[in-house]
N, C-alpha and C positions, 0 to 999 in steps of 0.2 A: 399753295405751299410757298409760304417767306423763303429767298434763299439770295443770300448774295457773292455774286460772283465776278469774275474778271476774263473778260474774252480776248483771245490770241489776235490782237490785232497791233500789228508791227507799227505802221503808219501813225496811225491813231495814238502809240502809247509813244515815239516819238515826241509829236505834237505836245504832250503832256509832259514828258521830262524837260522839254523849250520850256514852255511855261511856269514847270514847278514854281523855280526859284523868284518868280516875280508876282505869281497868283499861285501859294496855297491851297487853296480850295479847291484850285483847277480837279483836282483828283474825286472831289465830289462835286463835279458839275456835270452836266449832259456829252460834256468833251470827254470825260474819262473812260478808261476801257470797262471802267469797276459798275459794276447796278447794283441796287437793292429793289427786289421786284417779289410781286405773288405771282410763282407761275402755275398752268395747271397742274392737279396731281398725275403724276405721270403712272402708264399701267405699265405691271411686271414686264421685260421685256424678254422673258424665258422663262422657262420649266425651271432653274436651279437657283433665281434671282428670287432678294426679297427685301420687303418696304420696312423702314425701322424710321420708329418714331423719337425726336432728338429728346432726351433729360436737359442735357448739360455740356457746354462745349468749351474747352480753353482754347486760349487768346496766345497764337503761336508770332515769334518773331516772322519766321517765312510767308505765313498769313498778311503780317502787315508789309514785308519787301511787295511781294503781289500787287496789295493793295493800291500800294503807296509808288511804284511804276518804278522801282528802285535796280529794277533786271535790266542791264545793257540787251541791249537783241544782238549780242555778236558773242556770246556764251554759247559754249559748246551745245547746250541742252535743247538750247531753241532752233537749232538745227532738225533736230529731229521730228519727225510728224508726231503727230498723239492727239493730246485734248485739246480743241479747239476753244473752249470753256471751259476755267477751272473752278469750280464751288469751292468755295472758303471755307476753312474751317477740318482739322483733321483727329482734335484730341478729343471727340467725341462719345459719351456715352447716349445709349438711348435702350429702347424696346421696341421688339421684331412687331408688328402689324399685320404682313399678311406673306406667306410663301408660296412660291410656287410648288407646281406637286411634285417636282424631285427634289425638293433642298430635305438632306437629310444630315445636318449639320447643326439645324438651330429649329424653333417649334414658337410659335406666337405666344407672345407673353414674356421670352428669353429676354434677360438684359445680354447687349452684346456694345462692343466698342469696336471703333472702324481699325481695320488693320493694316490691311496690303492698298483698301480702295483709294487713297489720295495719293499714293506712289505711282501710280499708273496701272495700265493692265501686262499681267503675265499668263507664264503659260498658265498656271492654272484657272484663271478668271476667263480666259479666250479661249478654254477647254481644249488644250494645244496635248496631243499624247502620241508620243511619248512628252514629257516635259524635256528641256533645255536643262546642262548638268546644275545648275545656281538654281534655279526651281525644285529640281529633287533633293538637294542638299533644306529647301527653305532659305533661301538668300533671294526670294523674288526681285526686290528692290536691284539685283543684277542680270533680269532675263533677259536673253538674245533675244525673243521674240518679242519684247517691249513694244516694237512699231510696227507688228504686223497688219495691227486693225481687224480684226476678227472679231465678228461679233458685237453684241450692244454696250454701251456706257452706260452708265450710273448717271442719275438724274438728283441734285442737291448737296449739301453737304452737310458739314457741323453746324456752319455759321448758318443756323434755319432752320424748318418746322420738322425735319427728316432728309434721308434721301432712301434712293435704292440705290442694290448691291448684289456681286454676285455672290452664291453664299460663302465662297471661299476668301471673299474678299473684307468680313468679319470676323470675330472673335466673340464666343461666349462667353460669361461671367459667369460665375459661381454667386450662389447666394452668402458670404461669408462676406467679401469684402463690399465696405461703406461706397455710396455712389461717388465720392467725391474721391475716393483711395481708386476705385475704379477707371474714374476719368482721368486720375491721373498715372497709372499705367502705361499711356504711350508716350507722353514728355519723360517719366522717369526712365524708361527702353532705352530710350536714346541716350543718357547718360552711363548706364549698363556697356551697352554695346560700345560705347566711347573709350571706357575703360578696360573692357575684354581685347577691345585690339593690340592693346600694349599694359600690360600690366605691370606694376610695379612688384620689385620682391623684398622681402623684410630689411626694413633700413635703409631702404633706398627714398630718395629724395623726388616729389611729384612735384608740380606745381598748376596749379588749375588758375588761367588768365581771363576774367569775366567769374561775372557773379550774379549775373541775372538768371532765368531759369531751368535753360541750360547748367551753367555752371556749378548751378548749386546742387541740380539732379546728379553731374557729374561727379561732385563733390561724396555727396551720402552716398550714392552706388562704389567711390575706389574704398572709402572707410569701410565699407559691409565686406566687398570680395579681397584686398589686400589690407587689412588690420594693424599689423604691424609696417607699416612705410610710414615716413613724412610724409603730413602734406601742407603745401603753402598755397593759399588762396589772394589773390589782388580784387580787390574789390573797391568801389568807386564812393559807393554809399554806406552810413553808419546801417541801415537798416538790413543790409546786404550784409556786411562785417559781422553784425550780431547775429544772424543765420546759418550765416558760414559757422561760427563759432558751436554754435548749439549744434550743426551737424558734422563735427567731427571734425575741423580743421588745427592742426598745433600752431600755424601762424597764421594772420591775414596781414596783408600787405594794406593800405589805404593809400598813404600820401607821400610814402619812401621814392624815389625814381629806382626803374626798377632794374636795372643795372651792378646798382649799389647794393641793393635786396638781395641779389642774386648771389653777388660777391659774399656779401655777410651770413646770409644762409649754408651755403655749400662750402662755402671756403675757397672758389675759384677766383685765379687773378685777372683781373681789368685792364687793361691796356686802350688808349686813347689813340688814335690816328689824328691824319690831317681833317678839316671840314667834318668833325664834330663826329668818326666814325669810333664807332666804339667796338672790341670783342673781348669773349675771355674766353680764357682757358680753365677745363671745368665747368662747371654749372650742374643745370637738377637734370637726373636718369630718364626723367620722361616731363613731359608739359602738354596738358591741353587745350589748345587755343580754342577759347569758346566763343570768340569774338569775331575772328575769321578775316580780317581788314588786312591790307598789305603791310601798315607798319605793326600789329601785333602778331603776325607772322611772321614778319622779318625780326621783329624781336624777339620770338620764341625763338626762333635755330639758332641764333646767339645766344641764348641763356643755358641753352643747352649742353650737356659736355659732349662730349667726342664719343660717338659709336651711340649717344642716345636716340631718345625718338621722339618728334611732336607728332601729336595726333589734333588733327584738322576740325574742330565739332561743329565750332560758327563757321557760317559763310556768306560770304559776302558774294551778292551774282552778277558780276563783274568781273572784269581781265586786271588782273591786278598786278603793278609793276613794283618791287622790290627783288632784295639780293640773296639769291638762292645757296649762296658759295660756300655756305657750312654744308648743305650739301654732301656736296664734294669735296671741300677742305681737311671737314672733322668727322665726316660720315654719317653723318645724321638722319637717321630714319625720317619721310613725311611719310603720313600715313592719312588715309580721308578715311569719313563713316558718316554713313546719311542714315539715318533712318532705326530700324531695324531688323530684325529676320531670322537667322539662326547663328545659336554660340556653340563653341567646343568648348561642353562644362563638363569636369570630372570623367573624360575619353567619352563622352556624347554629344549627338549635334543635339540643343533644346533650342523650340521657340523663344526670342529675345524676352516674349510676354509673359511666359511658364518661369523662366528664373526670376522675373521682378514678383511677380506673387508669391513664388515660394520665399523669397527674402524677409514681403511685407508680412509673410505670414510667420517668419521668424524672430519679427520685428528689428532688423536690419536696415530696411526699409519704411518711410512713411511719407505719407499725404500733409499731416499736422503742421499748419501755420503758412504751405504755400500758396493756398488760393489765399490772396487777400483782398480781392473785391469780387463782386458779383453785379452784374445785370441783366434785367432782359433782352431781348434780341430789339424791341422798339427805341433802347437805347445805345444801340448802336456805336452810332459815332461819338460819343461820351465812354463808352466802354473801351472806344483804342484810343482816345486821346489817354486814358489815362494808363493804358499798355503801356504808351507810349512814355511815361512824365516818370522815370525810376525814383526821383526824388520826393515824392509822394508814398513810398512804403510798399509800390507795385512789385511783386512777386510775378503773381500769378492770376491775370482776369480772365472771369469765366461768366458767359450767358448763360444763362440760371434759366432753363424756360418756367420751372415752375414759379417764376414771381410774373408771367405774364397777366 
């Protein structure tokens, strides 16, 4: 079983961020924490676990931070015990292969896509009962019992031939939606859940910062749930601008400084300080930084008016140093959202995955024109350079197993 991974090795990934900057490669060389290996097929490792076989897997930003050794080791997260080995790869579509005799969730031959398994394990995966109150609700991605260690892990991931899984640790498909509207399910979630934290109300002004595939999920998902709002998109590249466009945006921003944008947009005034500091008063009702960086955070809570809210999408894993003072100034909502889990839709908690289907299936939602390349898993490392290269028309790359 192909699978490539990245193991929790503090020292060693050190060493590598030393070197980045002077040897590139460093990251695919024998010094790296990252592999690409055939390991053995691993057996069921319980009664409820089961082996699903990969279709097709997208090319996530967080995949290549991983990859690419971009995590400081003094981030909150790497505090905590868990996986010692992470498998690459999380927007995974495949088909179940074989279950054990209590999975009574899913039947061989089910397409299913990975859901809770690359978040780590909760209570329900570590068969933890009663559940932790974020598990009963469906907000796994916040269980207390995240670190308890209970029980077996999941062998494999996206990026490879399969993995296992506990069954709860999947989602089944329906036979309606296309493989590729399927796989892309859990990138679009996360722009859903983005926009559910803080939604905008009729006439009120958004502004979405980033335009890669994030941004652009974020983008279709506020146009499908609040309709009637502004929305302004910044975007870096023409081929981003004219997607943006086609999905729903009234402005996109390109090569404006965005400051002036902000002003022009909302109507709010600009004021200039000493050493180049800039605020205003006014700006857009809500902003979602989908870039995650210290200066486009700190320039969200500035563009923001008073009593708004930015919501957190990108991140960057890293301690990041900028000016938190709209904060506390102008009252500014921060808000984070990883992942997703459960929403309050219309007085119900729903799975994040249950509202993006229902959408797509309203056509609200769609899959059409975000994957823009494909390759096999043998090509690899050609597949995240070109993740990586936005000015090439990258969207959305995705390992296609069936061109293997």
């Amino acid at each position: 079983m192909r699978a490539i991974y990245v193991d929790k090795n503090i020292p060693k990934a050190l060493l590598v961020k030393v070197l980045k900057p002077i040897w590139p490669g460093v990251v695919f060389s024998p010094l790296s924490i990252s592999r690409y290996e055939d390991l053995p097929e691993p057996d069921l490792p319980g009664p409820r676990w089961v082996r699903v076989e990969n279709k097709q897997c997208g090319i996530c930003a967080s995949d290549l931070s991983l990859l690419f050794v971009d995590a400081d080791p003094s981030i909150a997260p790497i505090a905590l015990p868990g996986y010692q080995r992470l498998y690459l790869g999380h927007e995974a579509l495949g088909v179940v292969k074989e279950v054990g005799p209590e999975v009574t969730r899913v039947r061989v031959g089910d397409r299913v896509i990975m859901d809770t398994r690359f978040q780590g394990p909760n209570c329900l995966s570590q068969e933890i009962d009663p559940p932790c109150p974020h598990c009963a609700e469906g907000n796994y991605i916040r269980c207390e019992n995240a670190s308890a260690g209970i029980g077996p892990r999941g062998i494999g991931g996206g990026w490879g031939d399969g993995f296992t899984a506990h069954e709860t640790e999947i989602y089944p498909i329906s036979d309606d939606p296309t493989d590729d509207q399927a796989m892309m399910i859990e990138p679009i979630s996360t722009g859903l859940r983005t926009v559910l934290r803080r939604k905008p109300g009729p006439g009120q002004r958004a502004l979405i910062l980033g335009s890669g595939s994030v941004g652009l999920n974020t983008l279709q998902c506020l146009r499908a749930v609040s309709p009637e709002c502004h929305i302004t998109v910044i975007a870096r590249h023409q081929h981003q601008a004219e997607t943006a466009h086609r999905l729903g945006a009234d402005e996109v921003v390109t090569d404006e400084d965005g400051y002036l944008a902000t002003a022009r947009i909302t109507g709010a005034k600009l004021y200039e300080g000493m050493f180049g500091n800039r605020m205003l008063l006014g700006g857009f009702d809500v902003i979602y930084d989908c870039v995650g960086s210290a200066k486009t955070l700190q320039d969200c809570l500035r563009w923001t008016r008073a009593g708004g809210a930015v919501v957190l999408a990108g991140v960057k894993l890293a301690p990041l140093k900028l000016d938190l003072n709209p904060i506390w100034y102008q009252e500014v909502d921060l808000i984070g959202i990883y992942a997703h889990g459960a929403e309050s839709w219309e007085g119900q908690m729903r799975p994040t995955y249950d509202l993006v289907i229902e959408l797509m299936r309203q056509g609200k939602l769609t899959a059409d024109g975000l994957i823009t390349h494909r390759f096999p898993l043998s090509q690899w490392r050609q597949a995240v350079s070109t993740a990586l290269n936005k000015r090439n028309g990258t969207i959305k790359v995705v390992f296609d197993y069936t061109l293997e």
